[in-house]
BATITOR-625446 format. One record per residue (C-alpha): chain; residue in three letters; residue number from 1; z, y, x. Coordinates in nm, 2 decimals, decimal comma. Layout:
<recs>
 chain resn resi      w      v      u
     A  ALA  NUM      Z      Y      X
...
</recs>
This chain:
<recs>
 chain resn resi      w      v      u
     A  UNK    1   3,43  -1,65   4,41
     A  UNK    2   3,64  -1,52   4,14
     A  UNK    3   4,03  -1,58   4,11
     A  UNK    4   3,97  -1,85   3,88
     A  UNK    5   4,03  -2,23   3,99
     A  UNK    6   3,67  -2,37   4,11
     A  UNK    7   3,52  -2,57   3,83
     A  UNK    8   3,44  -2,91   3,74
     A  UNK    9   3,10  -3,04   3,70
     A  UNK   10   2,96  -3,37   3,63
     A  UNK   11   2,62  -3,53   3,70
     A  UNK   12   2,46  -3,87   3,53
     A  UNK   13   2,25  -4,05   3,83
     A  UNK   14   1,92  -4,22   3,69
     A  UNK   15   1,85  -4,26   4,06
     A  UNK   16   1,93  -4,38   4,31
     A  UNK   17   2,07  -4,65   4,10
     A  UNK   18   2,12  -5,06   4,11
     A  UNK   19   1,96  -5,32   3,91
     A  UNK   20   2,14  -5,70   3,84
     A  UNK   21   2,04  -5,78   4,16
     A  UNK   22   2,17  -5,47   4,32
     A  UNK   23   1,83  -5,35   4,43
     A  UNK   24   1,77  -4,98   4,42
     A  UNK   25   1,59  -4,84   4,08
     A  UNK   26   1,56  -4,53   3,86
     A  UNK   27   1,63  -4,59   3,46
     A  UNK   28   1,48  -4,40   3,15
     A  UNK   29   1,74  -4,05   3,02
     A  UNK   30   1,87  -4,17   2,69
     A  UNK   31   1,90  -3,91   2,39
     A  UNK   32   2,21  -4,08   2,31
     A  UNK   33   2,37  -4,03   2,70
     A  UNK   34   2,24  -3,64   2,72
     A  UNK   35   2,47  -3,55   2,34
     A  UNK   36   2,74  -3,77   2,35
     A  UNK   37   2,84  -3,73   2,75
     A  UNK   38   2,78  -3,34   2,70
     A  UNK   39   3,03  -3,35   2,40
     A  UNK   40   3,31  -3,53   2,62
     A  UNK   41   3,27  -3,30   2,86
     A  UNK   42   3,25  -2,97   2,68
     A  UNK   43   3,59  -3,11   2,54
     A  UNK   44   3,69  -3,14   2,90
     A  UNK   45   3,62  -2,82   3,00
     A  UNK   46   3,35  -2,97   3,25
     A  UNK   47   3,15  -2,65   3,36
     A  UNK   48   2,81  -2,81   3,41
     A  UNK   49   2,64  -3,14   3,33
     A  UNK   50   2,34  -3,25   3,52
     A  UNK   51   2,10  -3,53   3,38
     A  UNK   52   1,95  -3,62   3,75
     A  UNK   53   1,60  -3,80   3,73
     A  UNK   54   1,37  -3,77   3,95
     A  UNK   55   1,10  -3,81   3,71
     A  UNK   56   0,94  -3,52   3,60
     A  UNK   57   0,86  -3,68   3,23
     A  UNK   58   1,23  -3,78   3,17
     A  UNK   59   1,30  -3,38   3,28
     A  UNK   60   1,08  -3,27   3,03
     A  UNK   61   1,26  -3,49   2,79
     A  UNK   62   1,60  -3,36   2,85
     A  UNK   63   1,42  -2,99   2,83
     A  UNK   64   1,32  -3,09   2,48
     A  UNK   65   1,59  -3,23   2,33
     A  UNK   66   1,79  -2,92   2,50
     A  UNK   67   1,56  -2,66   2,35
     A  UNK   68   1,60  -2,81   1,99
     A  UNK   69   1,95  -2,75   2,00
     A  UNK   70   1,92  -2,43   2,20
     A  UNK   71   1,65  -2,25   2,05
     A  UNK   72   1,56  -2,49   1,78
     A  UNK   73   1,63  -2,57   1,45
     A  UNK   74   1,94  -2,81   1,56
     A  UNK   75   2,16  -2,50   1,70
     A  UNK   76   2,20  -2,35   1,38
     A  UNK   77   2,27  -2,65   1,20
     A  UNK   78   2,52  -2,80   1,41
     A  UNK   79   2,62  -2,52   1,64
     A  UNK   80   2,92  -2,72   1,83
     A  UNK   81   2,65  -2,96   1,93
     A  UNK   82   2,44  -2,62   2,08
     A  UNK   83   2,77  -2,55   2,25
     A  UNK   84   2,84  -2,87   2,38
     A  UNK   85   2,41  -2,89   2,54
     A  UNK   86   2,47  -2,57   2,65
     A  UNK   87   2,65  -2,65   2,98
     A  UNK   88   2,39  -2,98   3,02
     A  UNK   89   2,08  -2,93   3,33
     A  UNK   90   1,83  -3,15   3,40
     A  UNK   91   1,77  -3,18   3,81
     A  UNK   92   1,60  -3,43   4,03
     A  UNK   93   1,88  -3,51   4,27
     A  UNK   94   2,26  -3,53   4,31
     A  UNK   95   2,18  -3,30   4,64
     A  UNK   96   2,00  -3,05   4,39
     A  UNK   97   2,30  -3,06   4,20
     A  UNK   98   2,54  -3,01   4,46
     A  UNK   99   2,35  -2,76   4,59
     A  UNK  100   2,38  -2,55   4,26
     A  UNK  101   2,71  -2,57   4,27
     A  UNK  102   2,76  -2,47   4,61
     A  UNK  103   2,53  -2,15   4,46
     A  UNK  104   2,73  -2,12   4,16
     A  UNK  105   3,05  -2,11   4,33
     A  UNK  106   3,04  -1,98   4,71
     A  UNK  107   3,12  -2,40   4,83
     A  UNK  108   3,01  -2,75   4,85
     A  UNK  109   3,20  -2,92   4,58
     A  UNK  110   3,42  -3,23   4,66
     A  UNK  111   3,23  -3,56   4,49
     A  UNK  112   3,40  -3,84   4,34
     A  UNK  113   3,22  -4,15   4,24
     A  UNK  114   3,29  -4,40   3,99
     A  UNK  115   3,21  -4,77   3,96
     A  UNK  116   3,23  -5,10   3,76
     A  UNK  117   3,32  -5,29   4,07
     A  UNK  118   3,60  -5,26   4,27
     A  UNK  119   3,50  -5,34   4,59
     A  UNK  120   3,52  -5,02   4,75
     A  UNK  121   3,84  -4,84   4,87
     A  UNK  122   3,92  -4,68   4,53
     A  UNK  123   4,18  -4,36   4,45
     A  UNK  124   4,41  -4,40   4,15
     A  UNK  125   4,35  -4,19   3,84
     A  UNK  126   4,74  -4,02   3,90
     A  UNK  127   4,63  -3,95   4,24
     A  UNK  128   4,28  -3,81   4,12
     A  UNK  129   4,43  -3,65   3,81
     A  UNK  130   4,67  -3,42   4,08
     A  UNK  131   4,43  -3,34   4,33
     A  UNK  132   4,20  -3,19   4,09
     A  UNK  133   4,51  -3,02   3,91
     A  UNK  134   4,53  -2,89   4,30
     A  UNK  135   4,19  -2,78   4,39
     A  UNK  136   4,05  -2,55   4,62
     A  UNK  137   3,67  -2,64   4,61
     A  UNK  138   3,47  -2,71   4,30
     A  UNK  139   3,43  -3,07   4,21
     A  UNK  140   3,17  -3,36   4,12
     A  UNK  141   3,23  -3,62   3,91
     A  UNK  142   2,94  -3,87   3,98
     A  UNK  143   2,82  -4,15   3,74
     A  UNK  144   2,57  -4,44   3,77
     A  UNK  145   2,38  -4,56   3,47
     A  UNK  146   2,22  -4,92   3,53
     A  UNK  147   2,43  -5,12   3,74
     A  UNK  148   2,60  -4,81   3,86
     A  UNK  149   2,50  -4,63   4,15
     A  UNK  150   2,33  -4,73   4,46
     A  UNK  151   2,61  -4,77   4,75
     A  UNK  152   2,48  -4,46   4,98
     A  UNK  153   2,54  -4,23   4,68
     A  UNK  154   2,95  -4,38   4,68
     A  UNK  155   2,90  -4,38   5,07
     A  UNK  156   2,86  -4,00   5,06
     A  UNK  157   3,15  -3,95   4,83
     A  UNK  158   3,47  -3,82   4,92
     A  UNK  159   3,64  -3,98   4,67
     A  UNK  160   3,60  -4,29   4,50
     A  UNK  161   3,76  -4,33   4,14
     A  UNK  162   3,88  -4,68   4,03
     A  UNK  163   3,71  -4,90   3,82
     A  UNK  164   3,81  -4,84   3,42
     A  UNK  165   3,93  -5,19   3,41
     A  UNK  166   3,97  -5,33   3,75
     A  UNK  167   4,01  -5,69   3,64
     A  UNK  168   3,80  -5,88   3,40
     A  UNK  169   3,53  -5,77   3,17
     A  UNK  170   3,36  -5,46   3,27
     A  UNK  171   3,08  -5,35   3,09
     A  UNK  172   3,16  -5,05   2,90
     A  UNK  173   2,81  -4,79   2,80
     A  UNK  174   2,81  -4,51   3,05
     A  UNK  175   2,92  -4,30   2,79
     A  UNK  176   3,22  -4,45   2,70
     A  UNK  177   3,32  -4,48   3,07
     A  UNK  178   3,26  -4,05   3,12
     A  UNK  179   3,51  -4,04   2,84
     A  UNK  180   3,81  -4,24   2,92
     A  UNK  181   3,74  -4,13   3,28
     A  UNK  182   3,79  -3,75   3,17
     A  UNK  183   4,06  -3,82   2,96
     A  UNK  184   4,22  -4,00   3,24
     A  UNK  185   4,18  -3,68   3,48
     A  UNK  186   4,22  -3,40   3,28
     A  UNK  187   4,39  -3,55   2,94
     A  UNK  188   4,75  -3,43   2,85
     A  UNK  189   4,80  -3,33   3,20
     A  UNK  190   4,53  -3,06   3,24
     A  UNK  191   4,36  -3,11   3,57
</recs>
């Protein structure tokens, strides 16, 4: 590992996710989820984002809409959006994921999960925001699409993240919540 702070990385869960009724399910990639989340964390200085399915159509998916803007005609028209897909990988599972990362950068990374309900022993975002300004280990920023993400996922986590809005409505797109969670962590304080 280099001298440099270990990096941040963030991974979109399609599975193992929860339905309304809290059962266990996978949902569909959405174009919109692969561009916009990839822009807010290019901003962010996020160092990879995975799209985990384990479904091998929904990876070809993400492969295609990655290679339009890699190696396509999409790159050279917009190149900040080839930038911004360039740090996006499709994988099957958050331990694939992890498992890169321990690859990329000589350790396990340390995995925070996020949630719309707030029954789980949650860490502030000031707290969050200064560990990560403090890290030793590369980290994980885990988000569920759906309902959120299956409890064993937040089980395994070492650190659980707030709810956006703790009280009241809740319901933001995933999208907007990846946003106003980075902005929260590594905003004007830098983590």
């Amino acid at each position: 590992m280099s001298d440099q702070r270990p990096g941040v990385y963030l991974a979109l869960v399609h599975h193992p996710v929860r339905d309304r009724s809290g059962a266990t399910i996978t949902t569909s990639v959405t174009n919109l989820d692969v561009h916009d989340i990839a822009r807010s964390a290019r901003t962010y200085g996020v160092s990879k984002y995975y799209v985990v399915t384990p479904i091998e159509a929904q990876q070809a998916l993400v492969r295609h809409i990655l290679g339009y803007w890699r190696e396509g005609g999409g790159g050279q028209r917009v190149p900040e959006r080839a930038n911004a897909l360039s740090i996006v990988q499709e994988t099957p599972s958050i331990e694939e994921a992890i498992a890169d990362i321990a690859r990329r950068e000589g350790s396990a990374p340390t995995v925070y999960t996020t949630a719309a309900r707030s029954n789980f022993d949650a860490t502030s975002y000031e707290v969050a925001a200064a560990e990560l300004r403090a890290r030793k280990a590369p980290a994980l920023l885990v988000f569920g699409t759906g309902y959120g993400l299956a409890d064993s996922v937040i089980a395994r986590a070492s650190v659980h993240l707030a709810p956006v809005r703790p009280d009241g409505y809740n319901h933001l797109a995933v999208r907007a919540a990846v946003s106003i969670i980075l902005d929260r962590l590594f905003g004007d304080a830098g983590a």
